[in-house]
C-alpha positions, 0 to 999 in steps of 0.5 A: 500500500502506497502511504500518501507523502502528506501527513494525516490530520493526526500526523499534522496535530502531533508534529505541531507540538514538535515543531513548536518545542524545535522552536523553543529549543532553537531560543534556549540555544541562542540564550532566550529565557523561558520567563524572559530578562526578569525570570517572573513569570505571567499570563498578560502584559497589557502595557508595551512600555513595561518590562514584561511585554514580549516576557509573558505569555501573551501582551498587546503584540499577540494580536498581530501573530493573528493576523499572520494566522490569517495572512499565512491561511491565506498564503498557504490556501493559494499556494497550496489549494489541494492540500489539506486544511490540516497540513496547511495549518503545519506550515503556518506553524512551521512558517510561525516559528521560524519567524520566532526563531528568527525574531529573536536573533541579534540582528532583528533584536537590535534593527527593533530597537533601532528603528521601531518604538521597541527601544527597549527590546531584549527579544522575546522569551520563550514563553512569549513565543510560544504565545505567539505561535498558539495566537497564530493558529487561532488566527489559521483556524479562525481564517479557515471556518469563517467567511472571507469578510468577517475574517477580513473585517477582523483583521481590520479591527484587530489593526484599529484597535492596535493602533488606538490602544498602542500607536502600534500594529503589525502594518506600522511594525513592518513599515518601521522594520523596511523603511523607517519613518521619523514621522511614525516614531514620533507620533508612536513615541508621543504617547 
């Protein structure tokens, strides 16, 4: 019997995990903390300006990893339209973490706090990146159940209310990661 090249709905569920624990071993080797700089430990930082955030579990940033969610539902959906649902949601996760791992590297570190209103950054903990990456797969999974312009509409809220509650989103943080501009940082900064 010829076994089909793609995983199984099971065979996707059970390499998620693993994929997120290569993701964390991958932080701990490049010298991430699991609770972050402070070593405390937390569910919620709701203050971007605080020495928690990207240190707890979850703060205001989690709601861009889902927009990535949808945005790599979306990719992956294009890409790959015969796969399975469940396959697709491996990669986002694979794509997820990769981009955690990557994230937290020096470079990306220090352009952070160079360029965006992330002056003091010290990278995410590892905690935080696995927040991140469960936020995306709510974010796929959201994207796969509901109906195009709810999800659209939800990735448009998800933006306003970033931008009202923290000057910041993810569309603000990918203009000041590529082209930074001094206009932005002050009106971020202005709190």
């Amino acid at each position: 019997m010829i076994r089909d090249p793609l995983p199984s709905r099971r065979d996707a569920f059970i390499l998620i995990p693993i994929v997120m624990l290569a993701a964390a071993a991958a932080e701990l080797g490049m010298g991430r903390k699991l609770w972050g700089i402070s070593g405390t430990p937390g569910l919620w930082s709701g203050d971007i300006w605080s020495s928690h955030n990207s240190q707890f579990l979850f703060d205001p940033y989690t709601f861009t990893h889902i927009t990535h969610g949808v945005l790599l539902y979306a990719f992956l959906t294009l890409a790959f339209k015969t796969s399975p649902v469940s396959t697709r949601l491996l990669l986002a996760v694979g794509l997820e973490s990769a981009w955690e791992v990557f994230e937290n590297t020096t470079l990306v570190i220090e352009r952070y706090r160079a360029e965006t209103i992330s002056l003091n950054y010290y990278g995410d903990s590892i905690v935080n990146s696995m927040g991140d990456i469960l936020a995306c797969m709510i974010g796929f999974i959201l994207a796969s159940r509901l109906p195009k312009r709810v999800t659209a509409l939800g990735v448009v809220g998800l933006e306003i209310l970033l931008v009202v509650w923290t000057r910041d989103n993810l569309a603000l943080n990918l203009v000041m990661l590529i082209h930074p501009s001094r206009a932005i940082r002050i009106w971020q900064i202005g709190r």
